[in-house]
C-alpha positions as CSV (number, residue, x, y, z in Angstrom):
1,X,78.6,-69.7,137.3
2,X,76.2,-70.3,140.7
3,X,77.3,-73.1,142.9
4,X,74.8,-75.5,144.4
5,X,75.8,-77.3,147.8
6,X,73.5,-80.3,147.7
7,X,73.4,-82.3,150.8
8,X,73.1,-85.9,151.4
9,X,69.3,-86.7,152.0
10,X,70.2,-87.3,155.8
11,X,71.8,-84.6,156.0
12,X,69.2,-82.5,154.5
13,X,66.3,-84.0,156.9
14,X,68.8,-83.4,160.4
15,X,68.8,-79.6,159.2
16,X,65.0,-79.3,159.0
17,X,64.6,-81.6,162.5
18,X,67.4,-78.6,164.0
19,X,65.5,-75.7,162.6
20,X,62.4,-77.0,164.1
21,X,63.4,-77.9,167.7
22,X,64.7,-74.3,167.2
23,X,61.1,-73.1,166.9
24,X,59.7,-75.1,169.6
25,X,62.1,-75.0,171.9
26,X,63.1,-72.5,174.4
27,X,66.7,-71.0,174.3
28,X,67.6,-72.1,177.6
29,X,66.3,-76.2,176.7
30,X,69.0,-76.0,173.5
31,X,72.4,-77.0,174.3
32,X,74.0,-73.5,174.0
33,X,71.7,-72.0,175.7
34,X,71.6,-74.6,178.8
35,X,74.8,-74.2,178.9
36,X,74.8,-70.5,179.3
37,X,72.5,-70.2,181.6
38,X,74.1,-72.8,183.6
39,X,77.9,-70.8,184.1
40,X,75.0,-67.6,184.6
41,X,74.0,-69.4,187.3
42,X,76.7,-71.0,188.9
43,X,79.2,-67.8,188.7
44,X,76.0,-65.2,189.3
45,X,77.3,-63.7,186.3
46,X,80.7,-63.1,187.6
47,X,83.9,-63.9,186.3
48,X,84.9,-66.8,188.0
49,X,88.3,-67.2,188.0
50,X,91.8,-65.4,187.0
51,X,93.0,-62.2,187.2
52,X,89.5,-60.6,186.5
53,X,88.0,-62.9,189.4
54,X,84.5,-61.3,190.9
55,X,84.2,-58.9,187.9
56,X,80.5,-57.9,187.1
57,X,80.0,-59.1,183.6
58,X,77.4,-58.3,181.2
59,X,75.2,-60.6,179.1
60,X,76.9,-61.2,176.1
61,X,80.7,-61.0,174.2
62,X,81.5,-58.7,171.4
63,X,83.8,-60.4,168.8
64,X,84.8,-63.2,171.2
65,X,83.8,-65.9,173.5
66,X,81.3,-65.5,176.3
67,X,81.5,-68.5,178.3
68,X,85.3,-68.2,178.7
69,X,85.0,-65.2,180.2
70,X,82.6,-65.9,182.6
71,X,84.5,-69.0,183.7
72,X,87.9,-67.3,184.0
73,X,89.9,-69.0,181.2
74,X,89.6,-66.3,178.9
75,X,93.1,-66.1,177.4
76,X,94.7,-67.6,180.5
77,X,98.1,-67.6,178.8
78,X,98.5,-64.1,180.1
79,X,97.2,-64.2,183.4
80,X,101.1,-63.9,184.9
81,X,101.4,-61.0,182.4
82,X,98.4,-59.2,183.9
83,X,99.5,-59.5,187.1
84,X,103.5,-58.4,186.1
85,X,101.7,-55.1,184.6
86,X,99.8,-54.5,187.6
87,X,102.7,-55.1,190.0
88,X,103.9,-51.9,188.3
89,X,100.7,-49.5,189.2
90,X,100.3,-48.6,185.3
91,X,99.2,-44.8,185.5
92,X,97.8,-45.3,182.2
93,X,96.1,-48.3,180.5
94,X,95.2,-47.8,176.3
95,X,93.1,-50.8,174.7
96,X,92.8,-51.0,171.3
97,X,90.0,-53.1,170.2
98,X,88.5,-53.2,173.5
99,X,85.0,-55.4,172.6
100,X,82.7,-55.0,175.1
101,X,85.7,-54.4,178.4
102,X,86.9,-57.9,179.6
103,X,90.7,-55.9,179.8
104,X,89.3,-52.5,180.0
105,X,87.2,-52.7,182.8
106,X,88.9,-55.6,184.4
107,X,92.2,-53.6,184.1
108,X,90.5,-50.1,185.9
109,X,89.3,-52.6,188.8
110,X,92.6,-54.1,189.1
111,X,94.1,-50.7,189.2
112,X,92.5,-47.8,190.7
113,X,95.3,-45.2,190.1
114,X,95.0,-45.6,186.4
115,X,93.3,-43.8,183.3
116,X,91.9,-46.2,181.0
117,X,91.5,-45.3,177.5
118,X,89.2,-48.2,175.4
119,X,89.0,-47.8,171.5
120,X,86.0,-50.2,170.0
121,X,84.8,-49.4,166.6
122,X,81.8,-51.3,167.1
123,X,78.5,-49.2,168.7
124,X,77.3,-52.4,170.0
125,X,80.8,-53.5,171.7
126,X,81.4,-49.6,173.0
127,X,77.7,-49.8,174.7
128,X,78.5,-53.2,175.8
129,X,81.5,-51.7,177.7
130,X,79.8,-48.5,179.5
131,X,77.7,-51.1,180.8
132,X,80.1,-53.2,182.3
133,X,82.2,-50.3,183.3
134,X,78.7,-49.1,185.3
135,X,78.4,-52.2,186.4
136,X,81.3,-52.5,188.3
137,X,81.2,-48.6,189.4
138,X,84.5,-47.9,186.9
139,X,82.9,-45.3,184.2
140,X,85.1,-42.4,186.0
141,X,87.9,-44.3,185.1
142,X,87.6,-44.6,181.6
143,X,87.1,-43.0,178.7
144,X,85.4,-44.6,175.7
145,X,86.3,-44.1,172.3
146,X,85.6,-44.5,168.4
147,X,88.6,-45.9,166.1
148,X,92.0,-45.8,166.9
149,X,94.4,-45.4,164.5
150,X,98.3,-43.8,164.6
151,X,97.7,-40.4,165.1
152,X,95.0,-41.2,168.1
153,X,97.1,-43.7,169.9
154,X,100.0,-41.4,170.0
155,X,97.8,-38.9,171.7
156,X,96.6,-41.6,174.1
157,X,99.7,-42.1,175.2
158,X,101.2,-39.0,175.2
159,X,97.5,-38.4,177.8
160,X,99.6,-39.7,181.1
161,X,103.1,-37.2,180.1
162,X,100.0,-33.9,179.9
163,X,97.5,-34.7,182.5
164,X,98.5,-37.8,184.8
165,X,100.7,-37.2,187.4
166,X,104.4,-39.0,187.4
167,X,104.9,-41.9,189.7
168,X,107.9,-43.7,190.5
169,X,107.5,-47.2,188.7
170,X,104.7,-46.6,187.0
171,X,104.2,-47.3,183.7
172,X,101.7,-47.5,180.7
173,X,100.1,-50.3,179.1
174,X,99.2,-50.6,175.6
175,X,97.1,-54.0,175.4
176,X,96.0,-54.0,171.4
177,X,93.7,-56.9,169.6
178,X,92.5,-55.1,166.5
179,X,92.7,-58.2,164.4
180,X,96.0,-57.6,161.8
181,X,95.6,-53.9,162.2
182,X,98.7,-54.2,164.6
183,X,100.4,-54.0,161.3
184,X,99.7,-50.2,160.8
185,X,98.8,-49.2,164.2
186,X,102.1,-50.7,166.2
187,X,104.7,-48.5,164.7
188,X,107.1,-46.7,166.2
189,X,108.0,-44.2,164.1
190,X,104.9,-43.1,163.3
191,X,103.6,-43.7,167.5
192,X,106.9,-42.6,169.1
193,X,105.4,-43.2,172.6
194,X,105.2,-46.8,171.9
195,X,109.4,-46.4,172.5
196,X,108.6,-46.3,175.9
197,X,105.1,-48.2,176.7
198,X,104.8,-51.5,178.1
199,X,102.7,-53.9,175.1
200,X,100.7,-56.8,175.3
201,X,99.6,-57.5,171.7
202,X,97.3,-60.5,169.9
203,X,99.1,-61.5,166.9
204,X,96.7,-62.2,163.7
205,X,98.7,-64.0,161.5
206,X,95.8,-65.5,159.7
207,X,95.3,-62.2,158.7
208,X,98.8,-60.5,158.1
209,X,101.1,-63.4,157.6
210,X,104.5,-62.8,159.1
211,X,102.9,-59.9,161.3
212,X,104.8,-61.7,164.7
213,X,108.4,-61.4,163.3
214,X,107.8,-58.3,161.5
215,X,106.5,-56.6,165.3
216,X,109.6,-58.3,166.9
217,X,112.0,-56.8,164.1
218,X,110.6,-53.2,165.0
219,X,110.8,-53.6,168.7
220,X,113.6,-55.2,169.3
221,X,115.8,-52.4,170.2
222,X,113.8,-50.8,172.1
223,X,111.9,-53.8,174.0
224,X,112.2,-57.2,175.8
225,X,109.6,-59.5,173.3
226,X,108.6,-62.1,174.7
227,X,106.4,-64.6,173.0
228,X,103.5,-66.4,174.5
229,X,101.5,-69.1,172.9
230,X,97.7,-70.3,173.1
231,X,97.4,-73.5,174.9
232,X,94.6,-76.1,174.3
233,X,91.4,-76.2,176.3
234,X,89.5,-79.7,177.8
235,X,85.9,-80.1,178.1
236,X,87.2,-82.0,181.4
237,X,87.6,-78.5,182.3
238,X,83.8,-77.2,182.1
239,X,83.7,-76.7,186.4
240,X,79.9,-77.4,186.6
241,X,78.5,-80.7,186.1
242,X,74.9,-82.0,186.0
243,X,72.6,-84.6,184.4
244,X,72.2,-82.3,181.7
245,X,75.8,-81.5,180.7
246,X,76.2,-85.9,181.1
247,X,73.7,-86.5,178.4
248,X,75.4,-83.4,175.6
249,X,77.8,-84.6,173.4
250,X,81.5,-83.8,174.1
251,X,81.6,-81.5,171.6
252,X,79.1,-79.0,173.4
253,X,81.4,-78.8,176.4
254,X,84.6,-77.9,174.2
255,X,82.6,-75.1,172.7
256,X,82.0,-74.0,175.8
257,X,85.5,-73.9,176.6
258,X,86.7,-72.4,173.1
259,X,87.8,-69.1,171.8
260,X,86.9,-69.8,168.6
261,X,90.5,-69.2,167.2
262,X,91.1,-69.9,163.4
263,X,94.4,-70.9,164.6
264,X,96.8,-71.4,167.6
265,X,97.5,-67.5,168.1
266,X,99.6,-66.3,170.1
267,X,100.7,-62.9,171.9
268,X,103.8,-60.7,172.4
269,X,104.4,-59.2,175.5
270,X,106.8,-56.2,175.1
271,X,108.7,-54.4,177.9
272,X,110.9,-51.3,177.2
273,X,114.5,-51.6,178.0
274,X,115.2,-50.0,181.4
């Protein structure tokens, strides 16, 4: 049986009026699009804030928010995590669902000494990120790559062991958002390495219910877990104010401010026993 949605006659007459100010209108008179070009403009196209502050960014997200980024608040929860990791000079950096190189790149800037290894399985996301790694004169730091599953993320990490040379308090960082592939791709007995890897991972339990005990259960005895939960976001936060932003509706400003989670996520941040 087909289902029909029919919509109340208002309804039905607001959708044309939106599809034809779409026509007419430029991008950048809509309310996304002022909005856009409006953190473009005030930041320069720079990451504003946070532990990626000054980073070069590119035009557009893949997967995930834009604005955020551009305005610092990008997943803020783990800003003291970041800086923990780099405190520790990571010789090695692996990011698993990398998008278009928020971490990737802003991980090789942050730390010079490191080889960063990005998986994307998206060609739009991996051309995304040789562009911002050019842009921010990184690309000899990092090497791009296709899908990463067990097998390929246990080579990764066994990469710093072969070729990088051993420093006292260095470690390697695994940061991994691959949306409830976490299931299959953190385990340690099929990616012995992990034993001894430092972890920042986005749970997805929308996607694999239970995912967040079951990664606690397998690394508790090797690891620290800590978890670290998404906090809300204000339109009172949107830094940049004009006539224009006055006269949208509140609801423009929050999405400027989401991350377009399905739910409150959160992340666990995993430190090998000493």
């Amino acid at each position: 049986m087909k289902w029909t949605l029919h919509l109340p006659r208002e309804a039905r007459w607001e959708t044309r009026i939106a599809r034809a100010l779409r026509q007419v209108l430029p991008e950048r008179a809509r309310p996304i699009g002022y909005l856009t070009h409006l953190v473009r403009q005030h930041t320069r196209q720079r990451v504003r804030l946070g532990p990626f502050a000054g980073m070069r960014y590119v035009d557009q997200a893949i997967g995930s928010a834009y604005l955020p980024k551009l305005l610092g608040t990008y997943e803020r929860e783990l800003a003291p995590v970041i800086e923990e990791a780099c405190a520790h000079r990571p010789g090695l950096v692996v990011d698993a669902g990398a998008g278009e190189g928020y971490y990737a790149v802003g991980l090789a800037l942050r730390n010079p000494q490191a080889q960063v290894i990005a998986f994307e399985r998206q060609p739009a996301g991996r051309a995304a990120l040789q562009d911002l790694a050019q842009r921010n004169g990184v690309e000899g730091q990092i090497q791009v790559r296709h899908c990463c599953d067990p097998a390929g993320l246990e080579l990764s990490l066994r990469f710093r062991r072969a070729a990088l040379p051993r420093r006292q308090n260095s470690i390697s960082l695994l940061v991994c958002d691959v949306e409830g592939e976490e299931q299959v791709l953190l385990d340690p007995q099929g990616v012995p390495s992990l034993a001894s890897t430092h972890v920042l991972v986005e749970t997805h339990e929308f996607v694999r219910p239970g995912i967040t005990d079951e990664l606690r259960s397998r690394f508790a005895a090797t690891h620290q877990v800590k978890v670290i939960w998404q906090t809300e976001r204000s339109a009172a936060e949107f830094p940049f104010r004009t006539a224009g932003t006055r006269l949208l509706p509140r609801s423009y400003l929050d999405w400027a401010l989401s991350e377009w989670r399905p739910i409150r996520m959160c992340w666990l941040w995993m430190k090998p026993h000493e």
